[in-house]
ChimeraX commands (.cxc) that place a marker at each C-alpha (Angstrom):
marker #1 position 0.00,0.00,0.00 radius 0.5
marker #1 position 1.69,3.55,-0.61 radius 0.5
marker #1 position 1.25,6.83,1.19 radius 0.5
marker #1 position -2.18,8.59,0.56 radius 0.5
marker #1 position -2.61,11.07,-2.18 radius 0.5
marker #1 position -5.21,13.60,-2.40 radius 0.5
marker #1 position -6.48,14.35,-5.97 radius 0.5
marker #1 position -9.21,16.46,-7.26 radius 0.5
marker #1 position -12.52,14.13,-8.59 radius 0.5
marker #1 position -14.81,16.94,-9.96 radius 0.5
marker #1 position -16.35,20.24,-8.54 radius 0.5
marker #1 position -16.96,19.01,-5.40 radius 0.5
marker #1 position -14.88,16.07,-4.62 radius 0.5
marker #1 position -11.61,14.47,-3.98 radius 0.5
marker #1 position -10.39,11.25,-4.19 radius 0.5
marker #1 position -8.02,9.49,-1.11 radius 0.5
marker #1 position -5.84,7.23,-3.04 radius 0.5
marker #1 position -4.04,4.49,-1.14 radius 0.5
marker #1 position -2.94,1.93,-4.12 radius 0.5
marker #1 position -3.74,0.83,-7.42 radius 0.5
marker #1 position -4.99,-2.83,-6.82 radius 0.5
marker #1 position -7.37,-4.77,-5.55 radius 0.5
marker #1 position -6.19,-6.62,-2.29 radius 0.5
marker #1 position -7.62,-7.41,1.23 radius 0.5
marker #1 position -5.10,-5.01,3.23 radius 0.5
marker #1 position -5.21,-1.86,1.22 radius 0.5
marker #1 position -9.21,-2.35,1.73 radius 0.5
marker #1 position -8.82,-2.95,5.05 radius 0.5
marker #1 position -7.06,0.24,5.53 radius 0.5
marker #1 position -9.37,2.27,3.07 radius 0.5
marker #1 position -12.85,1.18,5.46 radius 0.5
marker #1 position -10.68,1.88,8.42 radius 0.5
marker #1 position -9.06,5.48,6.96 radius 0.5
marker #1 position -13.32,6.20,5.99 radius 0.5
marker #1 position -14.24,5.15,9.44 radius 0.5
marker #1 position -11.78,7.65,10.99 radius 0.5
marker #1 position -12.80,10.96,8.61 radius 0.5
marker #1 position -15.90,10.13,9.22 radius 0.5
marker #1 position -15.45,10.49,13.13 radius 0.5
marker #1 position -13.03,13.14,12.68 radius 0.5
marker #1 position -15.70,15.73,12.45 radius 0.5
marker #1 position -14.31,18.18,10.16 radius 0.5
marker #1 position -16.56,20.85,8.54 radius 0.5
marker #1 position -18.17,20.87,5.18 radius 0.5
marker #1 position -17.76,17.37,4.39 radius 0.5
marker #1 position -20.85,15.61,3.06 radius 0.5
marker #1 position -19.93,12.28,2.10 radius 0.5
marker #1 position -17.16,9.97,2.71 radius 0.5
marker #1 position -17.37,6.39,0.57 radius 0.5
marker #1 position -14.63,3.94,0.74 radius 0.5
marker #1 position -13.88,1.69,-2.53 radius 0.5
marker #1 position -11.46,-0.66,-2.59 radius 0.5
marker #1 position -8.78,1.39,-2.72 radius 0.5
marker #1 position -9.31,4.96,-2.27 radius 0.5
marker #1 position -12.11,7.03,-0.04 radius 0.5
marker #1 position -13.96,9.94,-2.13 radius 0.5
marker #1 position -14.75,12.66,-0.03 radius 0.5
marker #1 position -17.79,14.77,-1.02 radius 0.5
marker #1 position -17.41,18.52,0.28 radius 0.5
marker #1 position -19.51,21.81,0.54 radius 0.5
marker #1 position -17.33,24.19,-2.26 radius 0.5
marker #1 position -18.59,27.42,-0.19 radius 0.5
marker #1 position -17.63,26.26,3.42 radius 0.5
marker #1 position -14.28,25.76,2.09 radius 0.5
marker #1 position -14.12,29.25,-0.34 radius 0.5
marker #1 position -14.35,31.67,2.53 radius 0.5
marker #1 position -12.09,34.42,2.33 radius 0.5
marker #1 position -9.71,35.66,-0.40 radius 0.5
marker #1 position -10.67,33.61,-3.59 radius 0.5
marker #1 position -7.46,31.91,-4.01 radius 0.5
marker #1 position -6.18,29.12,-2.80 radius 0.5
marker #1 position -9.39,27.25,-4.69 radius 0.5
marker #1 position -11.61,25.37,-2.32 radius 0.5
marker #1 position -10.11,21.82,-3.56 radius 0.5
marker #1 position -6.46,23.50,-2.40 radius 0.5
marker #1 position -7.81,24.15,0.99 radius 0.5
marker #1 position -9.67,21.08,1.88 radius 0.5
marker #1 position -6.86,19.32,0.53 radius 0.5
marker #1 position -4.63,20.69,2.28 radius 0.5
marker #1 position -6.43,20.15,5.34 radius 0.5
marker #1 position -6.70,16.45,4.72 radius 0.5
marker #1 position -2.92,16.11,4.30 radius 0.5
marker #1 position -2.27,17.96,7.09 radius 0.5
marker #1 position -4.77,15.16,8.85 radius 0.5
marker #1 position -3.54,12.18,6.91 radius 0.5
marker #1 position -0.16,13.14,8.32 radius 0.5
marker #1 position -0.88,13.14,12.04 radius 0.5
marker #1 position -1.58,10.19,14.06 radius 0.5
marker #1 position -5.47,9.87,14.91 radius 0.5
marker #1 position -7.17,7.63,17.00 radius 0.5
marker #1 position -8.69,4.37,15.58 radius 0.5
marker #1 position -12.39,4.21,15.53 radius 0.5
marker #1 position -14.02,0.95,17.33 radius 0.5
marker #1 position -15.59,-1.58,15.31 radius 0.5
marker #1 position -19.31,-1.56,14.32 radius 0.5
marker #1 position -20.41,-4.20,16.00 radius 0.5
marker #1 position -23.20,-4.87,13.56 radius 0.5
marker #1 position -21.03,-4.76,10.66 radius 0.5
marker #1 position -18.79,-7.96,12.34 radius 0.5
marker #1 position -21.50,-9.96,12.78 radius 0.5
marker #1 position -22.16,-11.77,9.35 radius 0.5
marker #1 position -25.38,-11.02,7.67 radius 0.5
marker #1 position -26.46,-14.03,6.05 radius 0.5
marker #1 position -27.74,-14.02,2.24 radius 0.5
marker #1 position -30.03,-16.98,1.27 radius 0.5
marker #1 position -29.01,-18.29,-2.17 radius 0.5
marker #1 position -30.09,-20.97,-4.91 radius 0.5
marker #1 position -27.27,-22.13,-6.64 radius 0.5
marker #1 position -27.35,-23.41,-10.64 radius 0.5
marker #1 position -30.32,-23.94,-13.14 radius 0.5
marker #1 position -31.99,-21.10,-14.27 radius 0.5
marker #1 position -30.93,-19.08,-10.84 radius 0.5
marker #1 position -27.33,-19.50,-12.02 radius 0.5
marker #1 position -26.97,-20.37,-15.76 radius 0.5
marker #1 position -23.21,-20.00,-15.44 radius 0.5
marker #1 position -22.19,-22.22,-12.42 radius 0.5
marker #1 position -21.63,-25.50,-14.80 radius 0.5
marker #1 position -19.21,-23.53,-16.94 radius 0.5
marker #1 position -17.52,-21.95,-13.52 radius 0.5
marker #1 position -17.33,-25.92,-12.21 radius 0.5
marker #1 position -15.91,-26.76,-15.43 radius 0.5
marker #1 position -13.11,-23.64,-15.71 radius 0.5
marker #1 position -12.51,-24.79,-11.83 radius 0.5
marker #1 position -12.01,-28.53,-12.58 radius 0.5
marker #1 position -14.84,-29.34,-9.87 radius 0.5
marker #1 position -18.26,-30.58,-9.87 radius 0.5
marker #1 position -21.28,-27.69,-9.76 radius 0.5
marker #1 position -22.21,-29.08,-6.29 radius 0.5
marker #1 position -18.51,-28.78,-5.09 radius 0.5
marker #1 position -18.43,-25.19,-6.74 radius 0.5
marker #1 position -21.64,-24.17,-4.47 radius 0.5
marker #1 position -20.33,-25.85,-1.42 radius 0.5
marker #1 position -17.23,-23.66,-1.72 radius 0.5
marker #1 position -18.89,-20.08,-1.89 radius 0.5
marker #1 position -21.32,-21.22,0.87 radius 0.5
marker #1 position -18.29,-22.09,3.00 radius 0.5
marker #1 position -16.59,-19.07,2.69 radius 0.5
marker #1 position -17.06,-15.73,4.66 radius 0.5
marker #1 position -17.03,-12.65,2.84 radius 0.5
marker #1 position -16.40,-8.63,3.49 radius 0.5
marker #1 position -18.07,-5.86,1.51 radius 0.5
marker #1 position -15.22,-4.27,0.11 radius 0.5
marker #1 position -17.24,-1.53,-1.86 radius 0.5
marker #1 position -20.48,-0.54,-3.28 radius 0.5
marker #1 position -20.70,0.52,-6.87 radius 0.5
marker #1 position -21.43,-0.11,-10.68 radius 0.5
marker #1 position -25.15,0.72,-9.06 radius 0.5
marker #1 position -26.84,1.96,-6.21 radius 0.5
marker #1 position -26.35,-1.50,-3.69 radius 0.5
marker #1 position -24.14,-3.29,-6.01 radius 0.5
marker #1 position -21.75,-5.01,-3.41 radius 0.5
marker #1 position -18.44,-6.43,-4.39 radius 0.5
marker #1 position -17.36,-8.96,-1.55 radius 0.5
marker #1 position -13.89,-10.12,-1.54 radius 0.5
marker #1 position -13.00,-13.61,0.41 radius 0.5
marker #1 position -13.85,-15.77,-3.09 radius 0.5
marker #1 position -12.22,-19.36,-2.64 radius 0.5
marker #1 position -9.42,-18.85,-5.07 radius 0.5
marker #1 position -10.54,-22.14,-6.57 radius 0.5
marker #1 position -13.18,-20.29,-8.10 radius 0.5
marker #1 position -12.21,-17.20,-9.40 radius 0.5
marker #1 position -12.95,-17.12,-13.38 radius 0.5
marker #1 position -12.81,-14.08,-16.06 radius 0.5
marker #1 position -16.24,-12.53,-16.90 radius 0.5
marker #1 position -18.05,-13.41,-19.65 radius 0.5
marker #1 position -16.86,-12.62,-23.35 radius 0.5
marker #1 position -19.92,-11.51,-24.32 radius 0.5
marker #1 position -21.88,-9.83,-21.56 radius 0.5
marker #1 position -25.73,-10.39,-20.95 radius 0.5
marker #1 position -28.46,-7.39,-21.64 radius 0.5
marker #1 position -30.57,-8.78,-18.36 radius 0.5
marker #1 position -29.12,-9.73,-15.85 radius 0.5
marker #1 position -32.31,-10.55,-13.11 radius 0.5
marker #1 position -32.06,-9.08,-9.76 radius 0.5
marker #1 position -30.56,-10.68,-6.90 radius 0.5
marker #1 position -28.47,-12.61,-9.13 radius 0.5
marker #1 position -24.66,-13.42,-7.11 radius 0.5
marker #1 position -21.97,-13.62,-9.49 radius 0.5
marker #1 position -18.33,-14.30,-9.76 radius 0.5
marker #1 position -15.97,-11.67,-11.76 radius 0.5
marker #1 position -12.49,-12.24,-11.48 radius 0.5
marker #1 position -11.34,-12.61,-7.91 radius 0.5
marker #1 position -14.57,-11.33,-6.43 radius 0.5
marker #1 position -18.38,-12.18,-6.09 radius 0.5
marker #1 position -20.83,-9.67,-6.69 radius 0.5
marker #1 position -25.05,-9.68,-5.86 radius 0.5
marker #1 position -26.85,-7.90,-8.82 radius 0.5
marker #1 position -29.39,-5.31,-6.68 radius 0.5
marker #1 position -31.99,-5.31,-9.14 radius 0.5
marker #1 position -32.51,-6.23,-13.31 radius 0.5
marker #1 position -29.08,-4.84,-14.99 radius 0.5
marker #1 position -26.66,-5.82,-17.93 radius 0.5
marker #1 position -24.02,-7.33,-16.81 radius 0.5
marker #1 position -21.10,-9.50,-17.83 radius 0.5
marker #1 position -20.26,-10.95,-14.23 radius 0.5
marker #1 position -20.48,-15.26,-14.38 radius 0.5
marker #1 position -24.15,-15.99,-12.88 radius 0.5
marker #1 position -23.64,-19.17,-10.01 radius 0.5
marker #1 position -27.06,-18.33,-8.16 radius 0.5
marker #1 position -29.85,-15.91,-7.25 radius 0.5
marker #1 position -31.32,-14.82,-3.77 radius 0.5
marker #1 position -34.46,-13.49,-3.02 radius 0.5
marker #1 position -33.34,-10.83,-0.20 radius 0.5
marker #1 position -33.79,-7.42,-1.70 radius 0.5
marker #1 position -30.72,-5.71,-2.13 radius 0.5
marker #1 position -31.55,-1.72,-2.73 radius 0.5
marker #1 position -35.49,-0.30,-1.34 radius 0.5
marker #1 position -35.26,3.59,-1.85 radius 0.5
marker #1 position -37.90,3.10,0.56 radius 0.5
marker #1 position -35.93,1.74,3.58 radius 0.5
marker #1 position -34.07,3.91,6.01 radius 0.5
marker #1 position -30.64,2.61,4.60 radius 0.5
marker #1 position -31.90,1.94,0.87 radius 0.5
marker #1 position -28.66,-0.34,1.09 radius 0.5
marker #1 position -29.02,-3.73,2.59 radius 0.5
marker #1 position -24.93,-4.39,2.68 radius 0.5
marker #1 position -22.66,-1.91,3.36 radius 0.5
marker #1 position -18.24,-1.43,2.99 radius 0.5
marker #1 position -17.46,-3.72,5.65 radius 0.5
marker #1 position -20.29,-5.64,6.34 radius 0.5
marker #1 position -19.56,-9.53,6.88 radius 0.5
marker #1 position -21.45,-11.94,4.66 radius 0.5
marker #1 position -22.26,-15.33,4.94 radius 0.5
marker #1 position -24.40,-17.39,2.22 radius 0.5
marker #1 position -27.18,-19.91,3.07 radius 0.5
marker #1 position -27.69,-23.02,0.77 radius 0.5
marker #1 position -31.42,-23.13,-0.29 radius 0.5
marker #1 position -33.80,-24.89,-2.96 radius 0.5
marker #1 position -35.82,-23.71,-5.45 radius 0.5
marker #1 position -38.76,-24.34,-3.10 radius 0.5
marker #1 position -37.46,-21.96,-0.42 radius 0.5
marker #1 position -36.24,-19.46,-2.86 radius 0.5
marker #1 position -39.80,-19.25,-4.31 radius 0.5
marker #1 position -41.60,-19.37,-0.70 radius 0.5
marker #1 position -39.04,-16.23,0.39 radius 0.5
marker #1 position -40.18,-14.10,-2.55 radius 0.5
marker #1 position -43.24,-14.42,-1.61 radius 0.5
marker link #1:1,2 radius 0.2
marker link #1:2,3 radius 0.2
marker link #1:3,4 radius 0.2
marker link #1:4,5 radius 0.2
marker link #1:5,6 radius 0.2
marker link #1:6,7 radius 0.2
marker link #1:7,8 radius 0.2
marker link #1:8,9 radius 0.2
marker link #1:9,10 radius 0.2
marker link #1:10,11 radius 0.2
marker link #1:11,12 radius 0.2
marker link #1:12,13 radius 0.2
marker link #1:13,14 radius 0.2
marker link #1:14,15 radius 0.2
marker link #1:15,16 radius 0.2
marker link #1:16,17 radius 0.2
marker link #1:17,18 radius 0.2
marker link #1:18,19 radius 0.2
marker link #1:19,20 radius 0.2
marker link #1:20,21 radius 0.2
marker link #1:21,22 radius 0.2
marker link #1:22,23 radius 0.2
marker link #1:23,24 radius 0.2
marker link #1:24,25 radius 0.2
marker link #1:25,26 radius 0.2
marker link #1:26,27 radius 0.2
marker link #1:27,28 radius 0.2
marker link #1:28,29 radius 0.2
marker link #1:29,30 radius 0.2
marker link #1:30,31 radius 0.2
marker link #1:31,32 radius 0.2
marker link #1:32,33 radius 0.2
marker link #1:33,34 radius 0.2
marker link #1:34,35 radius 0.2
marker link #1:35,36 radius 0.2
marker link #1:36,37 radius 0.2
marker link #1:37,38 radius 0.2
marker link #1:38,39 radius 0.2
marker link #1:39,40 radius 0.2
marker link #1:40,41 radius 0.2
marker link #1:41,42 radius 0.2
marker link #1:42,43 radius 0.2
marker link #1:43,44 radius 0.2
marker link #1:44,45 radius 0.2
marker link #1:45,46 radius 0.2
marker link #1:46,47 radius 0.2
marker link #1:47,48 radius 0.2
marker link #1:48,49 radius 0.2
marker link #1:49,50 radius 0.2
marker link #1:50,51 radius 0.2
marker link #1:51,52 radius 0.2
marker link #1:52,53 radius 0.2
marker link #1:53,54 radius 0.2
marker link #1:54,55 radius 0.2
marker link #1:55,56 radius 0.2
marker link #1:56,57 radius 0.2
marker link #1:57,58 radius 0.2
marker link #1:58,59 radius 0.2
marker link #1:59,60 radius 0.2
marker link #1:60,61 radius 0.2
marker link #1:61,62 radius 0.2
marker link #1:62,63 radius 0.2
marker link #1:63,64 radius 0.2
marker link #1:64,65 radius 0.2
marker link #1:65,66 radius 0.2
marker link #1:66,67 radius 0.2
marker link #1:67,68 radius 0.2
marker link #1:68,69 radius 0.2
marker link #1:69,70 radius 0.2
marker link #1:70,71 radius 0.2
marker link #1:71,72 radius 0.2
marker link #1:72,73 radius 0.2
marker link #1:73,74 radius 0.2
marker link #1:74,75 radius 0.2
marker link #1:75,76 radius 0.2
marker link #1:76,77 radius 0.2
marker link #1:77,78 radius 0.2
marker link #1:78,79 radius 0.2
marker link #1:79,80 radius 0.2
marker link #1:80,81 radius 0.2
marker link #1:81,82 radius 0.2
marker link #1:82,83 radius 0.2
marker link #1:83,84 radius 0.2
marker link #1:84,85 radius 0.2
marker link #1:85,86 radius 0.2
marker link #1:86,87 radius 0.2
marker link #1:87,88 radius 0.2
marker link #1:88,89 radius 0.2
marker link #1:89,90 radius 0.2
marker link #1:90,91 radius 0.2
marker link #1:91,92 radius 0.2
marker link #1:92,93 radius 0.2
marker link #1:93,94 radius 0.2
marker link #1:94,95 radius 0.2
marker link #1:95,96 radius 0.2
marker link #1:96,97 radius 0.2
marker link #1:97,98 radius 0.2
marker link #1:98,99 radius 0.2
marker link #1:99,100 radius 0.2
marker link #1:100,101 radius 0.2
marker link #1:101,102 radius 0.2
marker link #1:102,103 radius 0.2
marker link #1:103,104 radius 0.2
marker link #1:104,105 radius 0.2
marker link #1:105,106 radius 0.2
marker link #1:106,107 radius 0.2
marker link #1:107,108 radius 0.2
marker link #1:108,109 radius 0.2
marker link #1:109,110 radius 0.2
marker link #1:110,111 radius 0.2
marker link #1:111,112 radius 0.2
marker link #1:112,113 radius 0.2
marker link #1:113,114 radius 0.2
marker link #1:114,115 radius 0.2
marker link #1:115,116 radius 0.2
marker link #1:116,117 radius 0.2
marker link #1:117,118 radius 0.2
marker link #1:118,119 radius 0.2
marker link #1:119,120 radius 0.2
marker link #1:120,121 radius 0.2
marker link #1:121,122 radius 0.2
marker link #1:122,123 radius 0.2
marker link #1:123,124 radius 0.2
marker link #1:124,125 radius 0.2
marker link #1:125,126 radius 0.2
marker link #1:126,127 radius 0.2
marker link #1:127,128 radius 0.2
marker link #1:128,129 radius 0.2
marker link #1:129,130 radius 0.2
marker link #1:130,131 radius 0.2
marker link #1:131,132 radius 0.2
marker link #1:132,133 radius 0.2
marker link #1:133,134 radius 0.2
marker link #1:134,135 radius 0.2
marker link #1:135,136 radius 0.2
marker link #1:136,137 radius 0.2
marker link #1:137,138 radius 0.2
marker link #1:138,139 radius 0.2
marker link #1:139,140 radius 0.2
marker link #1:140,141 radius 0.2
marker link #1:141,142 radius 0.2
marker link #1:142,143 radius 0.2
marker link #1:143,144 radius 0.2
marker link #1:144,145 radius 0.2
marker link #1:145,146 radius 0.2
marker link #1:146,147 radius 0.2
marker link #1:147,148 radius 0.2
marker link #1:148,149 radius 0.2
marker link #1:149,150 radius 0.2
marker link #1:150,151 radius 0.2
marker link #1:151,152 radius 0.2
marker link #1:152,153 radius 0.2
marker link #1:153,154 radius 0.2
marker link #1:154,155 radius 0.2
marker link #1:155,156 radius 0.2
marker link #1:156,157 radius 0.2
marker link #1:157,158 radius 0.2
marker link #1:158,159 radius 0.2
marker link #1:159,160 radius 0.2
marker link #1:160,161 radius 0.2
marker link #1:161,162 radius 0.2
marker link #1:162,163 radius 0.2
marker link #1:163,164 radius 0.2
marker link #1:164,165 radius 0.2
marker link #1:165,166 radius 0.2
marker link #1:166,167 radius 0.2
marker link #1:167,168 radius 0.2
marker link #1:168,169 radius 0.2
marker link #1:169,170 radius 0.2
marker link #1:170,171 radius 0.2
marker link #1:171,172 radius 0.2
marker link #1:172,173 radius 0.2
marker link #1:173,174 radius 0.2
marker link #1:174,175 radius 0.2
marker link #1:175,176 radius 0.2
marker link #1:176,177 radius 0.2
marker link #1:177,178 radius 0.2
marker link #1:178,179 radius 0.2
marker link #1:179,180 radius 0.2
marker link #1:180,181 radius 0.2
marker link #1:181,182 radius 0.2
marker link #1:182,183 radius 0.2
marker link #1:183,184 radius 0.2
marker link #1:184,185 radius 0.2
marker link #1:185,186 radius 0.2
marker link #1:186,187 radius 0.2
marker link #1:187,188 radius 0.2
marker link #1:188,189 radius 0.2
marker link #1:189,190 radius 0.2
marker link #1:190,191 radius 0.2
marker link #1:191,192 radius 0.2
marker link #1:192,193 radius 0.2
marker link #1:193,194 radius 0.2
marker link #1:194,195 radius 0.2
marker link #1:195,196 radius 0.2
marker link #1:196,197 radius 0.2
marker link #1:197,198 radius 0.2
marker link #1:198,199 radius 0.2
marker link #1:199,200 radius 0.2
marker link #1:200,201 radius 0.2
marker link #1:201,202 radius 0.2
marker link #1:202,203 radius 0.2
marker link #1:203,204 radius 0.2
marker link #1:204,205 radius 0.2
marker link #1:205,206 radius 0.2
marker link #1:206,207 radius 0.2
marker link #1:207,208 radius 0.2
marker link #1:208,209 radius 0.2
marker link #1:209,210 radius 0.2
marker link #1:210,211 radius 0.2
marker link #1:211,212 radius 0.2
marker link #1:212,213 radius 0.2
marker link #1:213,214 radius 0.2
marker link #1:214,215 radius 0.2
marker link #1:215,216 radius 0.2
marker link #1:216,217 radius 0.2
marker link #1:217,218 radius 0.2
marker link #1:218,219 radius 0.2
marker link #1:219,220 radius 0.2
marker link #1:220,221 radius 0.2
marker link #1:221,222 radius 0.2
marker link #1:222,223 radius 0.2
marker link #1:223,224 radius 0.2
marker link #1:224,225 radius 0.2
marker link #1:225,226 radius 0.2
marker link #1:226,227 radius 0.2
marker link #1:227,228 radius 0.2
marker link #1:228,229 radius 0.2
marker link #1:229,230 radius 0.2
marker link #1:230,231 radius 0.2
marker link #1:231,232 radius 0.2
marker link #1:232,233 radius 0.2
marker link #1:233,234 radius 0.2
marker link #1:234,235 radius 0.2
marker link #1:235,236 radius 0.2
marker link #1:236,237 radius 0.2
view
């Protein structure tokens, strides 16, 4: 992981990078770095969102343009997150609720996952071994994205990962749970999507309704509960 670098992401944001790849330690220390500016209280910042790498920081251009017109808003806030970045802060206990694992019911194979025979096959295993294997496993949001509730959970059994598709599906049906690469992802609601389809549950993922529209969030443990088409079709009920 290398030292954090502010850059400018728009009008009204900045991005915290702290790397350039995808791995569980620089995530680690993204959610934790989020956590911490989050806590930190300092003014006119409106959102924080860690990815898997870097944090963007949404901030309020007038509460940082007070005074002379130059430096610019971004130069000032930035400044004042290096200046922060740079000292040693305290580090921000756990949510509780995020470290307990929230568990995601899931139908494996058939027409819930029309990929998970050619996953089994690219993994040398049988489709039931491939669906034991991301039951087994416990996984971390590392990041929402792609869509509002899209959550991309690393932990993936190594056995497993595969290369999305070559030719990328126009539907993809909501709740579907996918494997791209190195990660899994859970489709929120009807998208296109490219991602190799192993399964489908029937929790909904994003209600703009709900208090947090989100059901997972950076950080979150997941766990995934084996069920049968029965059960799937009795919890959508």
């Amino acid at each position: 992981m290398s030292a954090p670098v502010v850059e400018a992401l728009g009008d009204d944001a900045l991005l915290i990078r702290l790397g350039e790849r995808i791995d569980d330690a620089t995530n680690r220390a993204a959610l934790d770095l989020a956590a911490a500016l989050r806590s930190a209280g300092l003014p006119g910042i409106d959102d924080v969102a860690p990815a898997y790498a870097s944090i963007c920081v949404r901030y309020d251009v007038a509460a940082w343009s007070i005074g002379d017109p130059a430096p610019s808003a971004f130069d000032r806030i930035a400044a004042r997150l290096q200046a922060w970045l740079a000292a040693p802060h305290a580090a921000v206990e756990p949510d509780r609720t995020m470290q307990t694992p929230i568990e995601i019911p899931i139908c494996y194979g058939g027409e819930f996952g029309p990929d998970l025979d050619a996953v089994a096959a690219h993994a040398r295993l049988t489709a039931g071994e491939v669906a034991s294997r991301h039951a087994q496993a416990e996984y971390r949001v590392a990041m929402l994205g792609f869509m509002p509730g899209f959550a991309y959970l690393l932990g993936l059994d190594p056995a497993l990962h595969m290369a999305r598709r070559a030719s990328p599906r126009t539907r993809v049906p909501a709740g579907s749970v996918a494997i791209g690469g190195g990660q899994t992802g859970i489709y929120p609601r009807e998208l296109p999507g490219g991602w190799q389809l192993i399964g489908r549950t029937p929790l909904t993922l994003f209600d703009a309704g709900r208090a947090e529209p989100a059901l997972l969030q950076p950080g979150q443990r997941v766990r995934f509960r084996r069920i049968d088409p029965a059960q799937f079709a009795a919890s959508a009920t």
